[in-house]
N, C-alpha and C positions, 0 to 999 in steps of 0.2 A: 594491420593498419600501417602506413606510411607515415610521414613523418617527422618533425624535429620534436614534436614533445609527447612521450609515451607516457606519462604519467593518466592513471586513471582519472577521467572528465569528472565523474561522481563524486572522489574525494576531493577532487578540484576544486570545486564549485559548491562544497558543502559547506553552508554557514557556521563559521567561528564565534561569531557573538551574535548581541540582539541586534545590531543596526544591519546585520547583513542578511536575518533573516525576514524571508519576505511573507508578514502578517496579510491576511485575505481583509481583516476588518479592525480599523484601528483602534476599537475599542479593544479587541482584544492584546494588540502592541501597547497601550495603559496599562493593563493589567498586570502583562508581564514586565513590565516595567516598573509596576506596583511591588512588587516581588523582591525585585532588583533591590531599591532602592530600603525597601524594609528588610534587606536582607536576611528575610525567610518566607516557607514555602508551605502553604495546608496540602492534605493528601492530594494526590491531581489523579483525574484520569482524562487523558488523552486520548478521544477517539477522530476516526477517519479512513478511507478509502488508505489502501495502502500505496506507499509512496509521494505522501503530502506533505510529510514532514515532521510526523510526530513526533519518531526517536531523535531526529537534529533537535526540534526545540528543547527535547528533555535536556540533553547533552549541553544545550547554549545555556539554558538553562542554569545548572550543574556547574558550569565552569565560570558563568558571571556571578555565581554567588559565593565562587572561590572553594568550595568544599572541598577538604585532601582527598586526594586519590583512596587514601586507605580508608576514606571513612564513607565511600562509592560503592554499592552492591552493582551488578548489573547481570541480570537473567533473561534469559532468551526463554521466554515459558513456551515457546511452539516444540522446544527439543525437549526440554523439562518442568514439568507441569503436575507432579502428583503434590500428595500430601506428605509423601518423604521429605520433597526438596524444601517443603516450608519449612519442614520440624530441622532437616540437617545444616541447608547453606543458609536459611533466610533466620531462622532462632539465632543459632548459633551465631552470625553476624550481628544480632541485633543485642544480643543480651553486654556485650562491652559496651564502657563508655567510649563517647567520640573524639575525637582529638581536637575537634574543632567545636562549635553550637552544636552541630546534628548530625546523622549520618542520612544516609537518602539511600535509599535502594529503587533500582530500575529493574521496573516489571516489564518487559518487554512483552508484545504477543501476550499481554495478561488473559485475554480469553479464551485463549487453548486451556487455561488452568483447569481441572477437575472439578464440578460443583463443591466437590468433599474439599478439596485444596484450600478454594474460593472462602469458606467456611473455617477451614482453619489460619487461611490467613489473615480474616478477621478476627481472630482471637491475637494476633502479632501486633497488627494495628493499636488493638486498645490496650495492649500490655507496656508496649514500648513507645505510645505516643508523646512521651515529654522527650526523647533523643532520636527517634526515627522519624523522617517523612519518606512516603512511598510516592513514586510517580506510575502511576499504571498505563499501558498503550495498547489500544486495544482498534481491530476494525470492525467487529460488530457490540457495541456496547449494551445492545440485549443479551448478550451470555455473559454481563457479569450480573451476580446476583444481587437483589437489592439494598441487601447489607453492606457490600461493599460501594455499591452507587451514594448511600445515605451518609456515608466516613470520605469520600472524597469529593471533591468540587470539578466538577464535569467542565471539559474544554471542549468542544469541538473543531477539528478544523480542516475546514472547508477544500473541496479544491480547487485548484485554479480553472478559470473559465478556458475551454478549450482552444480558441483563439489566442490568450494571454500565452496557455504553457506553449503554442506549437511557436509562439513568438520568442518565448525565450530557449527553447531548443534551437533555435535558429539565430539568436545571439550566439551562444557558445560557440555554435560552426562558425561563425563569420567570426568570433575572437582566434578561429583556430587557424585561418585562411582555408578553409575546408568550401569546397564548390558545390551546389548542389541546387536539385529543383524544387520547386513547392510540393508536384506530385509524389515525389521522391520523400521529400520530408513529411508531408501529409500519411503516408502509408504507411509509416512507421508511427509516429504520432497516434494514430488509430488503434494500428496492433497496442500500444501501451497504455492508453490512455485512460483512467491520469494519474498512475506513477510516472512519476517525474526521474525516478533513480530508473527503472526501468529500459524509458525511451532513452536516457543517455547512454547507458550500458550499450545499446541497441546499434542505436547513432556511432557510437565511437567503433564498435565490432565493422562496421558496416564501411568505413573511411577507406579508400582504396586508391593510391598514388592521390592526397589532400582532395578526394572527391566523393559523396556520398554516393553510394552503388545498394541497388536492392540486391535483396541475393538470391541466389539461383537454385541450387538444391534444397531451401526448406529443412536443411535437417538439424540445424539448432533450435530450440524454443523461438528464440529472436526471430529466425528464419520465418521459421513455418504460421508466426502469428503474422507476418509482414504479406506471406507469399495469401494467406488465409484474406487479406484486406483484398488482393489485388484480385482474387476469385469472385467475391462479392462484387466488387467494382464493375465488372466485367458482366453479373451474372449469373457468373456459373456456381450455383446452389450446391445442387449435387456432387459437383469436384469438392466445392470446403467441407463439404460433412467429409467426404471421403477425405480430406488432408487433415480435419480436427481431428476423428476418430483416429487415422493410425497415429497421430502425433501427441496429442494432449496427454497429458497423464489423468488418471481419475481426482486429483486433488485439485487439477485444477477447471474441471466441469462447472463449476457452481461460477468463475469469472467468465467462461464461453456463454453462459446464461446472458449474465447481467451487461456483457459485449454485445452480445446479440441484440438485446433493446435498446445499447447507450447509440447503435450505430443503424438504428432503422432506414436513417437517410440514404444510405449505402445502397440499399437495395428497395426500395421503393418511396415513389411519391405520391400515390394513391391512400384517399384518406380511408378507402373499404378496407386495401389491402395491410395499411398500418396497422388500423385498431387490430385485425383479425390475427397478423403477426403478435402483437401486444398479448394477447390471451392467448396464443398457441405459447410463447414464450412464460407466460404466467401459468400453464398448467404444466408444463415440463420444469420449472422449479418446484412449484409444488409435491412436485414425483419424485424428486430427486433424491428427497431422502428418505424414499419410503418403498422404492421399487429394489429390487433382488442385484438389477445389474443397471446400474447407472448410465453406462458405456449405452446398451439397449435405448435408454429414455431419452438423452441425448442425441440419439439419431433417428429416433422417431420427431420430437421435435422440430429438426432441423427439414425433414420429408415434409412436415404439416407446413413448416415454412416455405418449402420450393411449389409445393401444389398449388398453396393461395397464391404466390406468384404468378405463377403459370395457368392461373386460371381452373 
C-alpha cells in the first residue's frame, strides 16, 4: 500500500472509550453506561457475529472503569481452552487480592472452552465472585453451557446493517484520500461481511498508489474471498466452488455456509430458485458435522447450488 500513513486502519479506528464506540441500540449505550457510572461490572457474556465489536467493548469497557493493568486477565480461549488453563492461569490469577475494587478476566473466544473447562470455570466464578468479574465473548452462545449462561448477564450485539457498515468503510477511505468505486468497495464488503476488522484489514491490503484495486491472483484469504464475490457476480458457479475448495481451509467451511445464504442476491432473483438454494444450503450445514470429509459436502452443496441455477 502507498501512502503517507502506514499505520494499521483497524487499530486506527478502534474505539478508546464509550462515546466512540458505535452502540447498534441505545438502550444498550444506557446500560453500559450504567456500568460506567456505578463503577462496576456483573459477569457479561458478550455474544456476536465475529468482528462486531465485542472484544473492543470489553476493552472500553475495562479501561472506563479504570481497572490496573495488573489486576486484567486476558485469554484467547480459541488457542487455550482446557481445564488446565482454568486450574493454572485463571485460579492462580484469581486467588490474590486486587489492587484496586476487582479484578476482571477476559475470556475471549469463551466458546472454544471444553464443556469440562466450561464446568470448571464455574466453580472460579462462585469461589472468587466477591473480587473477580469475568467478561466472556463468545460467537456462538449455544456452546456455553447453561451454568455459565445463568452466572452472567447476556449482551448481544447486533451487526451493523449492511448498507451502514459498507458506508463506513467508505468513510475511512475518503478519511484516507484513498479513490475508489462502489463496485470495488461492494466486492470486498461482501467477501467480509460483517466483520468490520476484517473488511478494513482487506480494504487497506488492497490500497494501491491512494486507490482501492481488486486483486488479481486470489491467493491471500482477502484475495480469494474478494475474487470468490466477483465469480458469483458474474455467474460462474462452478469456477467459485473450484476457487473455495482449493483456497478455504477446513475451519473456515462453516462461514462459506452461512456466506452463501447472507449473499443469495448475488446469484439469484428467482423466488423457486432462492427457497431451493435455502434448503440446498440448510442441508449441507446440517452434514457438516457429521460427514467423514467436509471438503466433499461443501462441494456437493455448492453443485446442488449451480444445477438449481442452471435449471
Amino acid at each position: 500500500m502507498d501512502g503517507l500513513d502506514h499505520s494499521l486502519w483497524v487499530e486506527k479506528y478502534r474505539p478508546t472509550n464509550v462515546n466512540e464506540y458505535v452502540f447498534r441500540d441505545d438502550s444498550q449505550r444506557k446500560q453500559v453506561q450504567g456500568w460506567i457510572d456505578d463503577g462496576g461490572i456483573p459477569h457479561l457474556l458478550f455474544s456476536g457475529s465475529p468482528g462486531t465489536g465485542k472484544t473492543t467493548l470489553a476493552k472500553v469497557l475495562i479501561a472506563e472503569l479504570k481497572v490496573e493493568g495488573a489486576d486484567v486477565l486476558y485469554i484467547n480461549a480459541s488457542r487455550d481452552n482446557g481445564v488446565e488453563m482454568i486450574r493454572k492461569r485463571i485460579s492462580a490469577f484469581s486467588e490474590t487480592m486486587p489492587w484496586g475494587d476487582f479484578k476482571v478476566i477476559l475470556l475471549d473466544e469463551a466458546d472454544h472452552i471444553s464443556p469440562e473447562g466450561q464446568a470448571a470455570l464455574r466453580g472460579v466464578m462462585e469461589q472468587y465472585h466477591a473480587s473477580v468479574r469475568f467478561i466472556l465473548t463468545c460467537n456462538w452462545p449455544n456452546m456455553i453451557i447453561p451454568a455459565l449462561h445463568s452466572r452472567c448477564q447476556g449482551f448481544h450485539i447486533e451487526q451493523l446493517d449492511q448498507t451502514d457498515f459498507t458506508v463506513r468503510v467508505g468513510e475511512i477511505l475518503a478519511e484516507n484520500n484513498v479513490k475508489f468505486s462502489i463496485d470495488t468497495l461492494d466486492a470486498m464488503v461482501r467477501a467480509n461481511y460483517p466483520d468490520l476488522r476484517k473488511t478494513i484489514n482487506t480494504v487497506q491490503m488492497s490500497v494501491i498508489d491512494n486507490e482501492l484495486t481488486l486483486p488479481e491472483d486470489g491467493g491471500s484469504t482477502a484475495e480469494w474471498r474478494v475474487k470468490m464475490v466477483e465469480l458469483f457476480k458474474e455467474g460462474k458457479i462452478q469456477d467459485a466452488r473450484k476457487l473455495i475448495i482449493g483456497s478455504a481451509r477446513a475451519d473456515e467451511y462453516n462461514e462459506i455456509f452461512t456466506w452463501l445464504y447472507r449473499n443469495l442476491d448475488l446469484y439469484t432473483n428467482d423466488d423457486f430458485q432462492y427457497d431451493s438454494c435455502v434448503l440446498a444450503i440448510r442441508e449441507g450445514m446440517i452434514k457438516h458435522t457429521q460427514v467423514a470429509d467436509p471438503e466433499i459436502n461443501l462441494s456437493a452443496t455448492m453443485i446442488e447450488i449451480a444445477r438449481t441455477l442452471n435449471g
